[in-house]
VEXLUMMAR-144478 format. One line per 4 residues: number of its first residue (from 1); for each residue x, y, z of C-alpha. Coordinates in steps of 0.2 Angstrom, whole numbers. Each point is the difference from the previous one (the first is absolute). Layout:
NUM> X,Y,Z; ...
! end
This chain:
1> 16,114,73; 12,-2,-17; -4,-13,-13; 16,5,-10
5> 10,-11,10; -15,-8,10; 7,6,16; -4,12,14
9> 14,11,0; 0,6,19; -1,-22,4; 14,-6,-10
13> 20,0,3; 2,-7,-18; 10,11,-11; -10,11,-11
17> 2,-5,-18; 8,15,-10; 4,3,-21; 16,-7,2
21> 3,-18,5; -9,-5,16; 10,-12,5; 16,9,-1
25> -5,9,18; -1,-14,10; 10,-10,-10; 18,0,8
29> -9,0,17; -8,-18,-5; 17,-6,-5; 9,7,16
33> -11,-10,11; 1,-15,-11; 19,-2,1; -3,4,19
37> -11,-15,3; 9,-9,-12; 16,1,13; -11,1,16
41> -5,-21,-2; 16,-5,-9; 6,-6,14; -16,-7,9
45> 1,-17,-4; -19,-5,5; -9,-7,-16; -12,16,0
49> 15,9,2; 10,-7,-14; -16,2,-11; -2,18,3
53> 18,1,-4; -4,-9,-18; -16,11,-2; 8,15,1
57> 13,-3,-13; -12,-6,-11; -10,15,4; 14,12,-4
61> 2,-9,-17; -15,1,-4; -4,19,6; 15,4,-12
65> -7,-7,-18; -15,7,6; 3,16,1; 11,-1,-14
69> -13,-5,-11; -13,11,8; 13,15,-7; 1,-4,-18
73> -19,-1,0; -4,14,8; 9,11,-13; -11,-6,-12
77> -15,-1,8; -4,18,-4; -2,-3,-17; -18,-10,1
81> -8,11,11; -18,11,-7; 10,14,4; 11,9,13
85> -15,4,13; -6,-19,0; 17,-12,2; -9,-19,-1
89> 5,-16,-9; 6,-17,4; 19,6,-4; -3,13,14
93> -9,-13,12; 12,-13,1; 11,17,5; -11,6,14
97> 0,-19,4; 20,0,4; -2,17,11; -16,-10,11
101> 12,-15,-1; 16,8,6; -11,11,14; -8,-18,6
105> 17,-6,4; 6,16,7; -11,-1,11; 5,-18,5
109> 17,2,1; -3,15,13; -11,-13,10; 12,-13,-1
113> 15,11,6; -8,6,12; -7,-13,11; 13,-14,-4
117> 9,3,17; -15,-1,7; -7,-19,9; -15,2,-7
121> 5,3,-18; -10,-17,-11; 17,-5,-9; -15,-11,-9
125> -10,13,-5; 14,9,-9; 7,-15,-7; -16,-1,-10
129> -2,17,-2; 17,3,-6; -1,-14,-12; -19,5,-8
133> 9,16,-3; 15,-9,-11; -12,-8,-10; -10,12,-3
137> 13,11,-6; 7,-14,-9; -16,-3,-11; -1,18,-2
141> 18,-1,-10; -8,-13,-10; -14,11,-5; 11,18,-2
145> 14,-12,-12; -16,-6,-11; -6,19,-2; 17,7,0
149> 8,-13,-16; -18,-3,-7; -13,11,0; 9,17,2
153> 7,-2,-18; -16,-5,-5; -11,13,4; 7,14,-12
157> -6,15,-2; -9,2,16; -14,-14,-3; -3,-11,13
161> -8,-15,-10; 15,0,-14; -1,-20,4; -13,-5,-11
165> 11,-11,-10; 4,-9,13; -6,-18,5; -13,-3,13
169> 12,-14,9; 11,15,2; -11,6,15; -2,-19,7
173> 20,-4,-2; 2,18,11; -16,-4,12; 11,-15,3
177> 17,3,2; -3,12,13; -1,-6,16; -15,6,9
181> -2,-7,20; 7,14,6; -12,12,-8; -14,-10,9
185> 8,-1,19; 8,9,11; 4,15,-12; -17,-1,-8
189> -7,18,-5; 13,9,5; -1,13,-12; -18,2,5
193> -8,12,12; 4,-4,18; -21,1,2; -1,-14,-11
197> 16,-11,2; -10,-8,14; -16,-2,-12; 10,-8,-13
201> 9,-9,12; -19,-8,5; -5,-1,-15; 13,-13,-4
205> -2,-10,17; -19,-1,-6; 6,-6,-17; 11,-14,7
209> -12,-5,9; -15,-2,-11; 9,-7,-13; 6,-14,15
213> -21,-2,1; -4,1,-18; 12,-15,-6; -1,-10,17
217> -7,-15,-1; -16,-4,8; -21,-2,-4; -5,14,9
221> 7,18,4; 3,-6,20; 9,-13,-6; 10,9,-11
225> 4,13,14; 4,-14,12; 13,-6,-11; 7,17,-4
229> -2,11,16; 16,-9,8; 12,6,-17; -10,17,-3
233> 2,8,17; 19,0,-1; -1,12,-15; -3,13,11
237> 17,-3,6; 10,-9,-10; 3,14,-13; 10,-15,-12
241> -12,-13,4; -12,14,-10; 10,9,-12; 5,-20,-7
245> -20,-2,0; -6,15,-7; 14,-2,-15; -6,-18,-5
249> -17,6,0; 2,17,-10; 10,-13,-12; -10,-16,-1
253> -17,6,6; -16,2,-14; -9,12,-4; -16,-7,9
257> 11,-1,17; 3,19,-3; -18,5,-4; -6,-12,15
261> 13,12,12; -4,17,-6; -19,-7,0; 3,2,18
265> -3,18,0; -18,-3,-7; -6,-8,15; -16,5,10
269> 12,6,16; 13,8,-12; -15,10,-11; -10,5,17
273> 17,7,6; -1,18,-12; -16,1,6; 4,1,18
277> 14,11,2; -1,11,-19; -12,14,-3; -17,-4,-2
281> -8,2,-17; -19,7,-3; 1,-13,-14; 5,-15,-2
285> -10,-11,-15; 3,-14,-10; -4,7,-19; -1,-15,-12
289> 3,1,-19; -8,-10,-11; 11,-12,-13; -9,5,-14
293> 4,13,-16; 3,21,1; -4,10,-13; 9,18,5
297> 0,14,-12; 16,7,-6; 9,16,6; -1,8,-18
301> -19,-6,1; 4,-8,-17; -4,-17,4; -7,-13,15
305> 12,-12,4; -6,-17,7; 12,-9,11; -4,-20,4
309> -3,-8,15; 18,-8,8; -1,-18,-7; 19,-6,3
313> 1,-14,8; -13,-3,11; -19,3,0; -10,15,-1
317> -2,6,19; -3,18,7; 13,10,6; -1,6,19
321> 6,18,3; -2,10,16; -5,18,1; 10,8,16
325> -4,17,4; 2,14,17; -17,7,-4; -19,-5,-8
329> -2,9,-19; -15,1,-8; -2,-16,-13; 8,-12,11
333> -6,-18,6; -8,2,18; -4,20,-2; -15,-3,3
337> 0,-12,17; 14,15,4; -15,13,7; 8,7,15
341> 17,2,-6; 3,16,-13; 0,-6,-20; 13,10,-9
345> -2,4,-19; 11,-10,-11; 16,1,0; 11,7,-17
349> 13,-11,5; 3,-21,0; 13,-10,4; 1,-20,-10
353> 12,-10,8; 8,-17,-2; 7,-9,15; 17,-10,-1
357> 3,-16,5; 14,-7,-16; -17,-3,-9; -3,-15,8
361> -5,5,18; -8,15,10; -14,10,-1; -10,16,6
365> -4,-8,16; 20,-3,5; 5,18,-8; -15,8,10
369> 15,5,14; 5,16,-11; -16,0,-14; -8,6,16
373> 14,15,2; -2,3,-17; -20,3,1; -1,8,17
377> 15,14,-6; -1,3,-19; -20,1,2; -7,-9,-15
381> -5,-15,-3; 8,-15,-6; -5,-15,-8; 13,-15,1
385> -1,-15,-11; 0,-20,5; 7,-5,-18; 1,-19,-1
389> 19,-8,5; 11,-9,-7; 5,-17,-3; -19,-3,-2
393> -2,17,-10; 16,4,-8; 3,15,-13; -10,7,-11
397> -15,-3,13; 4,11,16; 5,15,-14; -19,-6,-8
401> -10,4,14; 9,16,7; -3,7,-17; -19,-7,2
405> -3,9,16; 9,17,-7; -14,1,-15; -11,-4,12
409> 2,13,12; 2,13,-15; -16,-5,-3; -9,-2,19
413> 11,16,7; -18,5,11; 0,-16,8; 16,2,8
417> -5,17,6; 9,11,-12; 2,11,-16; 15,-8,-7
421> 10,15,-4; 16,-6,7; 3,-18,1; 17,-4,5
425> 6,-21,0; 11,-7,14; 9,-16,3; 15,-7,10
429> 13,-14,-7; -13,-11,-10; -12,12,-2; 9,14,-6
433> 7,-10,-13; -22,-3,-5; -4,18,0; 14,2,-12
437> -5,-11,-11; -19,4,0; 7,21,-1; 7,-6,-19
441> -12,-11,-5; -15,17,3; 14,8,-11; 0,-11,-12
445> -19,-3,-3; -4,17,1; -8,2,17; 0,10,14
449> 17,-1,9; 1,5,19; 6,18,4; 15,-7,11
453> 10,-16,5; 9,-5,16; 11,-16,2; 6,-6,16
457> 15,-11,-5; -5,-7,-14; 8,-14,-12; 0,8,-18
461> 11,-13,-9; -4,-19,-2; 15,-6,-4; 15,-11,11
465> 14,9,-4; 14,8,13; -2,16,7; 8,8,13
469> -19,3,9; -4,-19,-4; 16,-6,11; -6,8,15
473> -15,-12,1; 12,-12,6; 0,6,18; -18,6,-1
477> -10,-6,14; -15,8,-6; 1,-6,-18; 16,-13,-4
481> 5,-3,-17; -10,-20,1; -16,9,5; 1,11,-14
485> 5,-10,-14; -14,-12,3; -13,11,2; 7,10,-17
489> 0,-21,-7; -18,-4,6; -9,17,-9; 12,1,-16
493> 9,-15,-2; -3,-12,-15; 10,-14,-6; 16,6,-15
497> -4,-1,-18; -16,-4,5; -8,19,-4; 4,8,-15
501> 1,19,4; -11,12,-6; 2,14,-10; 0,19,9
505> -16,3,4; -4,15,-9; 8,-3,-17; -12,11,-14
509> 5,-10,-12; -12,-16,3; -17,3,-7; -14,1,14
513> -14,-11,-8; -17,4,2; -16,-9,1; -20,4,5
517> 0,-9,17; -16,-7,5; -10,0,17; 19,-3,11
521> -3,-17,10; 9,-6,16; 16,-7,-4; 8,-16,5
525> 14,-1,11; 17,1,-6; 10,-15,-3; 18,3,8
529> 8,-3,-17; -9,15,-5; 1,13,15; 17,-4,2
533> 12,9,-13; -3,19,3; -14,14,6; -5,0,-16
537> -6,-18,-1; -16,9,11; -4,12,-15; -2,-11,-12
541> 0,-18,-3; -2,-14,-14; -10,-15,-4; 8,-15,0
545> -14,-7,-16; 0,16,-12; 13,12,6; -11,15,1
549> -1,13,14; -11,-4,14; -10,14,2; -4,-3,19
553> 16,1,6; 10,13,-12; -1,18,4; -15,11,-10
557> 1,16,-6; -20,5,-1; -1,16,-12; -12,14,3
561> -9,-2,-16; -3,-20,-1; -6,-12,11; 16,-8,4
565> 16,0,-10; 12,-12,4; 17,6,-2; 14,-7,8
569> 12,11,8; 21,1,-4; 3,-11,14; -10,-15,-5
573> 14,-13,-3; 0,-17,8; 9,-13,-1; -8,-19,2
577> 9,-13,8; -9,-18,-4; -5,-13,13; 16,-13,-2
581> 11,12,3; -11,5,16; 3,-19,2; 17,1,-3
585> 6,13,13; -15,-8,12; 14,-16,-1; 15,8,1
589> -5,10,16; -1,-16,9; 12,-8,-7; 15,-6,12
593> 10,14,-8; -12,12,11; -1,-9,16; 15,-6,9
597> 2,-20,1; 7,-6,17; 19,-4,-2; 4,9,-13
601> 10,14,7; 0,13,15; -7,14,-8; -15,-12,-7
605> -5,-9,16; -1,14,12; -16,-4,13; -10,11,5
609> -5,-12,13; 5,0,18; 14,-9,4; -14,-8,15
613> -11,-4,-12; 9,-8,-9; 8,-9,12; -19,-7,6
617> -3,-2,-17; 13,-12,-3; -3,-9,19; -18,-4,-7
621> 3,-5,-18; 13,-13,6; -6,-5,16; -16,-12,-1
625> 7,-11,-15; 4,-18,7; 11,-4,-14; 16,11,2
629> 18,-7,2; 9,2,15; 13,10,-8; -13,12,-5
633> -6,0,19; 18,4,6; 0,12,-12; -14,10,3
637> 2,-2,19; 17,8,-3; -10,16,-9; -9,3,16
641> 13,-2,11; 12,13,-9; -13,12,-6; -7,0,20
645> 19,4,4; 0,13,-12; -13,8,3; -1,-2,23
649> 20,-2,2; 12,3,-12; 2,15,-12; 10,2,-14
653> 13,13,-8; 11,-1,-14; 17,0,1; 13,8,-14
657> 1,-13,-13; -22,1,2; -2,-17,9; -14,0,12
661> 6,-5,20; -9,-4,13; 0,12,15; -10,-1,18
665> -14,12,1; 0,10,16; -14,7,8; 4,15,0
669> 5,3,-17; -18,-7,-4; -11,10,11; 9,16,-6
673> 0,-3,-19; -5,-16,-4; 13,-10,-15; 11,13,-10
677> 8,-1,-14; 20,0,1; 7,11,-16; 17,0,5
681> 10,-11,10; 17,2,9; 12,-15,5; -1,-3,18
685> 0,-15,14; -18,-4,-4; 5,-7,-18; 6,-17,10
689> -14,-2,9; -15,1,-11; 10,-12,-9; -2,-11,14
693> -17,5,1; -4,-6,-16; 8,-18,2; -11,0,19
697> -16,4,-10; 6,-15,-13; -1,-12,15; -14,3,10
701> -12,3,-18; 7,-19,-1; -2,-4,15; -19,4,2
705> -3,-3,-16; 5,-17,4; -11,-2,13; -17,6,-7
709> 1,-10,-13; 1,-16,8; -16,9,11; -8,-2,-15
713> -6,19,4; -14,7,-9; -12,11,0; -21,2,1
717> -6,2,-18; -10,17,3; -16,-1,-8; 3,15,-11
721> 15,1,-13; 9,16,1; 0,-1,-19; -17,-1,-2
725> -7,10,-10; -13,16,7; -15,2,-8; -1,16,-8
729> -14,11,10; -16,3,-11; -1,14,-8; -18,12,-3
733> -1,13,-11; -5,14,12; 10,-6,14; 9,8,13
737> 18,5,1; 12,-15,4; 8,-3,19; 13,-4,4
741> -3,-19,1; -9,2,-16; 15,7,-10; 14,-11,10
745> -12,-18,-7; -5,7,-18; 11,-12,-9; 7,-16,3
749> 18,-1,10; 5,-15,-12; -1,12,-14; 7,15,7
753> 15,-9,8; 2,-7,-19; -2,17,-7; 17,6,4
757> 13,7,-14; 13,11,-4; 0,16,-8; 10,-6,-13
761> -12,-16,-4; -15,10,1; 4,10,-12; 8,-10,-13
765> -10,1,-16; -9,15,7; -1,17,-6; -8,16,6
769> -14,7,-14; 6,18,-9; -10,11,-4; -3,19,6
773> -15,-1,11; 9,-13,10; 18,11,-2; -7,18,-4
777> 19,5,-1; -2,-8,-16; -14,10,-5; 0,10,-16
781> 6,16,2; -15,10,-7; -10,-9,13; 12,4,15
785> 0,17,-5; -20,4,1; 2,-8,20; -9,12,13
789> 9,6,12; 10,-13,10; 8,-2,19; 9,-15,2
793> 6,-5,18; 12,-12,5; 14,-5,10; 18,-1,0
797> 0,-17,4; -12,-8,-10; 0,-12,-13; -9,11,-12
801> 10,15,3; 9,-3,-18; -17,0,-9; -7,16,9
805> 14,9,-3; 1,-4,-16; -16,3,-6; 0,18,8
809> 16,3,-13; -10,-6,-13; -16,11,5; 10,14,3
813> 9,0,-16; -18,-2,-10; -7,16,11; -11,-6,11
817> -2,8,17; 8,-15,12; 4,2,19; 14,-15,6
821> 1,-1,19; 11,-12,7; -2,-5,19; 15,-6,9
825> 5,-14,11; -19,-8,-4; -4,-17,-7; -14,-4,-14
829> -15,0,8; 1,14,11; -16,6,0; -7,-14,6
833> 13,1,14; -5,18,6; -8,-4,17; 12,-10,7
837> 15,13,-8; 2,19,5; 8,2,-16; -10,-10,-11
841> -15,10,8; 10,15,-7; 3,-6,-18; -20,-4,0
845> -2,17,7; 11,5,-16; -10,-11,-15; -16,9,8
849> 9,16,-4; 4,-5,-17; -18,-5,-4; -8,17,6
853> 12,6,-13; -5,-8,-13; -19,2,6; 3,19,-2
857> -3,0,18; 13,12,5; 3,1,18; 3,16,11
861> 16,4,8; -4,-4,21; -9,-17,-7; 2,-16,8
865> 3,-8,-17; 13,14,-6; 9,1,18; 3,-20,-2
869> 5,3,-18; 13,12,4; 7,-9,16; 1,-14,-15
873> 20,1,-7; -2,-14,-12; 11,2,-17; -14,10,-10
877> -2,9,-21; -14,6,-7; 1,1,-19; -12,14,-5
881> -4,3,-18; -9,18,-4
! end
């Protein structure tokens, strides 16, 4: 099994992909069989015939800018890569995307010429299939044009993130110009795996549908599904109906209805599941740290440094870790209930790990799927953080407590059952960018840094500019570009000009006062207004009364020879924003300039209601009140009536000049594929009669319009209103984990359905904080340059695939010793994929691999871990410096 293409040679017809152009091989083959069809149903004059006909010229238009553009880029592409054993970067993605794009309709072309004489042949299966396919190609020109004319010149000299001068509204004015259904329906994860197109697939049915249950209307979670389960159970075959849903909710959704979703995998039945059918552990114990000061002694031994409890943003709280481990060592919790199972001695070796998540979901329980691999084959044990999430807990706080918990285990290394002579921190997406962070502040305050790092695709620049790899969200279905913006917004993002910025931490010239600190006290809890601007707002603080230091939150130097000397470190600067401007961006957030106002335009009052709820919704509001006119009766009589047609007997497609008509719906059309989308339409008999259609439909909506309202008909007041708000479930502070009912009714629908915006609204007056512990890329060289040594893996599709391969340049260039994998044809989030994925199982085969390297744990040739390591062909340098 290959992870270089992601594809079992001996299973696959697709055309290998070579140096050259991949596309080029196949290519004149894809156009031959175009142009064949093309003839083939120019002379069927059914209406599926005709649109096949139309769908295959604008395929063959489409196919030729394509791989015109996909040729000027790929002479370029080259130039970004780490070096010539490791071709990666977003230019040479959307390059391998073309090839998967021109193999996928290869391979429909050959189905369709070879079964159209057939009786069986689905002329409506194709039709839809043929024009998914257009689009998708033709959104794909749109993106090649942007990065061909824009960001190609940009990015001079080989750097990927050239763009920094550019505007954040940039990225939004792309995000939207691009037309993105098709990436979500019928072609979705196409340049995936096969073994996970189908996972993917799911996993957007699953979002469709929760978000139809998460915005419906209704007081309880029955209710709710009651009103959604008719709508929601035709995403699983109405790949438009989903791919329209999932887009309005990547663009309009909130941030809480993404952290409810992925909450989801934290469930009780979720969590058990690793358990069940993952290898058993000897250990398994929750470790908790207390919120309260370390003092850890320098590496020079020079000094005691004494870090502060995390107080940003919210109050003091211990911080719950897990301990994971294959076998029983000497020190650890439970060694001694363990008496009939053999106690090792302690290990030399530890593993620190931060989960992922976007920093505002996730945890060790839902990661436990591969943290249980890790333990059972690398051997040691590992210790994975719960830090607080975001919104609740933005930055500086989860960076806080992991740097809590890594004194802390410098200091309790025998309670973890091990000597500490090689600790190595890991983290994927959101985590990785945490142990980066935490690596340069040790650096800068003198302590001990870990011997290695490795990051599983991990986001290393907080800024919204254009890349190449950024783009590629866009047809994520693991991560869209929405999800990660607003999860980047809810940790980072503060109101513009509201934060002054700091000064580099580290600048020598900025005197380090120093004061005889008395007995240290417990510090209050942060006010937002100070914890927000920078990590170094949790190293050192001011009073509002006398503007001195407050020597219980700064960080202490304690010298040998005195008591405790207070000296503040190079990285002590802070900037304070004052309560009224808290205020002020507190008002602007909800102001209407944030939220959409019904009437206002189409891209503000997107609902992420159902359209049946909304319809009961409307029925109960206006029914009941014995005061309406008559021509309001006839005129809400007349919205049943033609939304009943709509939806029960009449469909609709749009015609050439983009005018909806009216159309019969056939039974058989609807039990195969339920409504389509028409893309493109060619002239036929049928134009005259949905015509007439339409002026039928007039006359009979008149007609029993008429008649019910001189019925008087109304309906029976249900007790309950559907817009009533759910009381939120009561919460304990040692409760269980959430069910699903709990985490559908945490918050009120009224205010969820009135949560929706846009990208662009949501971030206007936002910016992202800057500073190097949130972007290490922006890190000061010197500190770059004393990094341990370093494996970053990630994928060739990933929305951090810029960042990664950046900052393996930069690392390289500075001399440190850093491995870049890249995995192909996998998503973010792979490892949490690898039990449902042969090749995702591989690539966690492949990070257990890189890990024992970095452990010193070299493996022997003939070993299960070096066999699946070299049956691993992903794109692979190792920079060693002697």
């Amino acid at each position: 099994m290959a992870v270089g293409r992601g594809v079992d040679d001996s299973s696959s017809n697709a055309p290998e992909v070579g140096s050259s152009d991949p596309s080029q091989t196949i290519l004149p083959t894809v156009l031959h069989m175009i142009e064949d069809n093309t003839l083939h149903f120019k002379n069927d004059d059914s209406e599926h015939g005709q649109r096949l006909h139309s769908g295959f010229l604008v395929l063959k238009e489409n196919m030729d800018k394509v791989t015109t553009l996909s040729e000027a880029l790929r002479k370029e592409a080259h130039l970004y890569d780490f070096d010539e054993n490791t071709p990666g970067n977003g230019f040479r993605s959307f390059n391998n995307i073309v090839h998967q794009a021109v193999v996928s309709v290869f391979s429909l072309c050959k189905h369709v010429c070879t079964g159209r004489d057939s009786l069986l042949f689905r002329k409506g299966h194709y039709v839809r299939e043929v024009e998914a396919w257009g689009q998708t190609l033709a959104s794909l020109v749109v993106l090649l044009e942007y990065i061909d004319y824009v960001l190609l010149p940009r990015c001079e000299e080989g750097n990927l993130l050239s763009g920094t001068g550019s505007s954040p509204n940039e990225l939004m004015s792309m995000l939207n110009s691009v037309p993105q259904y098709s990436f979500y329906g019928r072609c979705c994860a196409f340049h995936y795996v096969p073994s996970l197109r189908k996972t993917l697939k799911y996993l957007n049915i699953c979002l469709s549908a929760f978000s139809e249950i998460y915005y419906a209307d209704g007081s309880s979670f029955m209710q709710r599904t009651k009103n959604s389960v008719m709508l929601g159970s035709r995403y699983v075959v109405d790949a438009e109906l989903r791919s329209r849903r999932i887009v309005d909710v990547v663009q309009y959704s909130s941030v809480e209805f993404i952290k409810t979703f992925w909450s989801v995998a934290d469930t009780d039945i979720m969590t058990q599941l690793p358990g069940i059918v993952g290898p058993s552990l000897a250990v398994q114990q929750v470790v908790v740290v207390p919120c309260e000061e370390q003092q850890i002694m320098k590496v020079d031994g020079t000094a005691t440094v004494v870090i502060p409890p995390p107080h940003s943003h919210i109050e003091a709280c211990p911080i719950i870790c897990h301990l994971l481990s294959s076998k029983m060592h000497e020190g650890m919790p439970g060694e001694k209930e363990a008496k009939g199972v053999g106690v090792a001695p302690p290990s030399d070796c530890l593993l620190i790990h931060c989960h992922g998540g976007g920093f505002v979901t996730q945890s060790t329980k839902a990661q436990e799927v591969f943290l249980r691999e890790w333990a059972a084959s690398i051997g040691v044990p590992i210790l994975s953080i719960d830090y607080s999430l975001a919104p609740e807990a933005p930055y500086p706080r989860p960076l806080e407590e992991v740097l809590t918990v890594y004194c802390w285990v410098l200091n309790n290394l025998k309670i973890l059952g091990c000597t500490g002579k090689k600790i190595v921190l890991t983290g994927d997406s959101a985590g990785g960018n945490l142990i980066t962070g935490l690596t340069i502040k040790c650096l800068e305050l003198g302590l001990r840094p870990p011997d290695g790092l490795f990051l599983a695709y991990t986001p290393l620049m907080f800024e919204l500019i254009p890349s190449p790899a950024r783009l590629l969200a866009v047809m994520d279905p693991m991560l869209p570009l929405g999800f990660a913006l607003r999860c980047l917004k809810a940790y980072a993002g503060v109101p513009s000009q509201q934060v002054s910025r700091v000064t580099t931490p580290g600048d020598s010239s900025q005197p380090a006062p120093s004061q005889v600190a008395s007995s240290p006290t417990t510090p209050s809890m942060a006010t937002p207004s100070q914890a927000m601007p920078s990590m170094a707002s949790n190293m050192s603080t001011t009073s509002e009364s006398n503007g001195l230091p407050n020597e219980t939150t700064a960080p202490r130097t304690v010298g040998q020879s005195k008591a405790i000397s207070d000296t503040q470190s190079d990285t002590e600067s802070f900037v304070e924003v004052s309560e009224s401007d808290v205020k002020d961006a507190e008002f602007m957030v909800k102001s209407p300039s944030f939220h959409s106002e019904p009437g206002s335009d189409t891209l503000t009052t997107v609902s992420l209601t159902s359209e049946a709820s909304k319809l009961e919704d409307s029925t109960k509001n206006s029914n009941g009140s014995g005061d309406q006119k008559p021509e309001e009766k006839e005129e809400r009589s007349r919205r049943y009536v033609t939304e009943f047609l709509e939806k029960y007997v009449l469909d609709s497609r749009t015609d050439k000049q983009g005018r909806k008509v009216p159309i019969l719906r056939t039974g058989s059309e609807e039990s195969e594929q339920e409504d389509e989308t028409v893309l493109y339409e060619a002239p036929g008999v049928g134009a005259g009669i949905t015509a007439r259609l339409g002026r039928a439909r007039d006359a009979v909506v008149s007609g029993i319009s008429a008649g019910l309202t001189s019925f008087g008909l109304r309906r029976k007041e249900s007790v309950s209103s559907p817009t009533s708000p759910v009381k939120p479930v009561p919460t304990e502070e040692n409760s269980k984990r959430q069910s699903m009912g709990q985490i559908l009714l945490g918050k009120n629908n009224v205010s969820r359905r009135n949560s929706r915006c846009s990208l662009m609204e949501e971030f206007t007056g936002v910016e992202l904080l800057s500073d190097h512990y949130l972007s290490p890329l922006t890190a000061p060289k010197e500190i770059l340059a004393k990094f341990p040594p370093c494996v970053i893996l990630t994928v060739e599709y990933d929305f951090c695939l810029d960042d990664d391969v950046t900052m393996a340049k930069t690392l390289k260039s500075l001399g440190v010793p850093v491995t870049l994998d890249i995995l192909q044809q996998l998503p973010h989030g792979f490892l949490s994929l690898s039990m449902v994925s042969q090749e995702a199982h591989v690539g966690c085969k492949r990070s257990v691999f890189h890990i024992r390297q970095l452990l010193g744990l070299d493996d022997a040739p003939g070993s299960p871990i070096s066999a699946d390591a070299a049956a691993t062909t992903s794109n692979t340098a190792t920079d060693k410096v002697t």
